[in-house]
C-alpha positions, 0 to 999 in steps of 0.5 A: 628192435622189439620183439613185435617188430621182429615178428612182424619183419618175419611174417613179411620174409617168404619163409618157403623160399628163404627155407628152400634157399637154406637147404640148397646151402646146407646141403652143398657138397663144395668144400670150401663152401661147406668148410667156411660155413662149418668154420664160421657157425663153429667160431660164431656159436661156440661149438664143442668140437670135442664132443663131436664124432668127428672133430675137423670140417674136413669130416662132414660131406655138408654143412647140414651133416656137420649141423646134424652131426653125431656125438662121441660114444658117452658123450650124453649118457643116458640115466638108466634108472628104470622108471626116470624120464630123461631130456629128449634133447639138449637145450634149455627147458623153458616152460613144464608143468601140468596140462590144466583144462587141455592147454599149455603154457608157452610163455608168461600170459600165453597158453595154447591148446593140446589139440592145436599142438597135436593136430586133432579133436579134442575127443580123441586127447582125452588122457592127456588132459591133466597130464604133464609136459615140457618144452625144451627150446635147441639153440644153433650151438646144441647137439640137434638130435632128438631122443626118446625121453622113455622107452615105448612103442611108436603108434603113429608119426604126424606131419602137419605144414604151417609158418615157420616163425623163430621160437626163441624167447622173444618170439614166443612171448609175443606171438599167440599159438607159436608152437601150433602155428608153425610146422611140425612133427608129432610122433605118438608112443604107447608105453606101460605108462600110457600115451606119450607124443613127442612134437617136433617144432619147425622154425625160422630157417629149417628146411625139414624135420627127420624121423628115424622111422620115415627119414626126412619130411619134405615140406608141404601136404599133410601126412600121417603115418600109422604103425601097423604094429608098434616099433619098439623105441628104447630111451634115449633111443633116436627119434628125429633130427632138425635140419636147422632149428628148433623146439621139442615138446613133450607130453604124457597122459594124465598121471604117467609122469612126475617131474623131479622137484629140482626142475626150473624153467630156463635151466640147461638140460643135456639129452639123457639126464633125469628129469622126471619119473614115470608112473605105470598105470594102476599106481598113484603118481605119489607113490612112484615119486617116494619111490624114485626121489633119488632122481631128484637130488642134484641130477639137473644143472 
């Protein structure tokens, strides 16, 4: 089956009642429902239960929580090197680079625009035009939490309804605007390097998106959150968590992050690892990478 004809059989599927669906069964405190199911996605998606808080199906009142589930202390460290920028989450980086004229690239021939991911004028983005971002894509075996990538005040916190297609590889090579069409949550920080948002992008079969900040985002309505004062957020620190799914994306202001030379697309990351530096305003982002080089020396798998 191509790629197209899978896209198009998910246009057809009703994404809200499959999604409401999901979550009524992720959500089932019946044992050995929820213990078939934990068994079932643990065989199937390989997943490393060792790293786990808590390693038995027994430990986890739903299949969701299993899914959402929290990791041993130390099982992802995070890189404490004063300026790095770390990988808010574990999954594979699939496309990073500079926001060139205010657009991004999701796949080879695809580009969406900065103001179509974040939901607002151009006018209003204009310090992240020519800034940086990376994309990392969460498959059903990773850790689904989501982390601050570098410590900074949380300003504001953005729901934005829309489809809910597949972000795999497949589907993003073939489906324009993939991240701006689907739903998501932005949450926007203000940092001593500048502006950086942080997009929490729905798929296929996630039922909702958490905050640390507002809990979990039913669907619907737009919404928007603004922080009367900014609450602090260190790195590596908690953002959010997909209930079922998905993507993470990453974007800072124009000359606030350099990425580490040893990045590529399609490698794994694990949340917490190094993979850029951030530069304070008033410095060149050439001086803060001479600097920091060491953050580029085989730090990513």
């Amino acid at each position: 089956m191509t790629a197209r004809l899978r896209v198009g059989l998910q246009a057809l599927l009703p994404q809200r009642l499959l999604g409401a669906l999901v979550y009524r069964i992720a959500r089932t405190g019946n044992r050995f429902v929820k213990n078939a199911l934990i068994r079932w996605f643990s065989r199937r998606y390989h997943i490393d239960a060792s790293e786990a808080e808590f390693a038995s199906p027994a430990d986890y009142p739903t299949f969701n929580a299993f899914f959402t589930r929290a990791l041993k202390s130390g099982a992802r460290p995070v890189d404490d090197s004063g300026r790095s920028i770390v990988s808010p989450a574990d999954g594979r980086l699939t496309e990073y680079g500079t926001i060139d004229d205010g657009t991004l690239l999701q796949a080879k021939g695809i580009r969406y625009r900065i103001e179509a991911l974040l939901g607002e004028q151009r006018s209003e983005l204009d310090a992240f035009i020519g800034g940086s971002y990376a994309t990392v894509y969460l498959a059903p075996r990773d850790y689904h939490r989501v982390h601050a990538p570098a410590a900074g005040g949380l300003t504001q916190t953005r729901y934005i309804p829309g489809r809910r297609f597949a972000v795999n590889e497949a589907t993003a090579s073939v489906v324009d605007r993939l991240f701006c069409r689907n739903e998501r949550v932005v949450c926007h920080f203000e940092g001593e390097f500048g502006r950086m948002a942080v997009v929490l992008v729905g798929a296929l079969n996630v039922a909702s998106i958490s905050t640390a900040r507002h809990g979990e985002l039913p669907s619907g309505r737009a919404r928007q959150w603004d922080e009367p004062v900014s609450v602090a957020y260190r790195k590596g620190e908690e953002i959010g968590r997909f209930n079922l799914g998905s993507t993470v994306i990453v974007v800072f202001e124009r000359g606030a992050a350099v990425w580490n030379e040893a990045l590529e697309s399609g490698q794994t990351l694990r949340m917490g690892m190094p993979i850029g530096t951030l530069t304070a305003r008033g410095e060149t982002s050439e001086s803060s990478a001479n600097r920091h080089v060491e953050l580029n020396s085989g730090t990513v798998e």
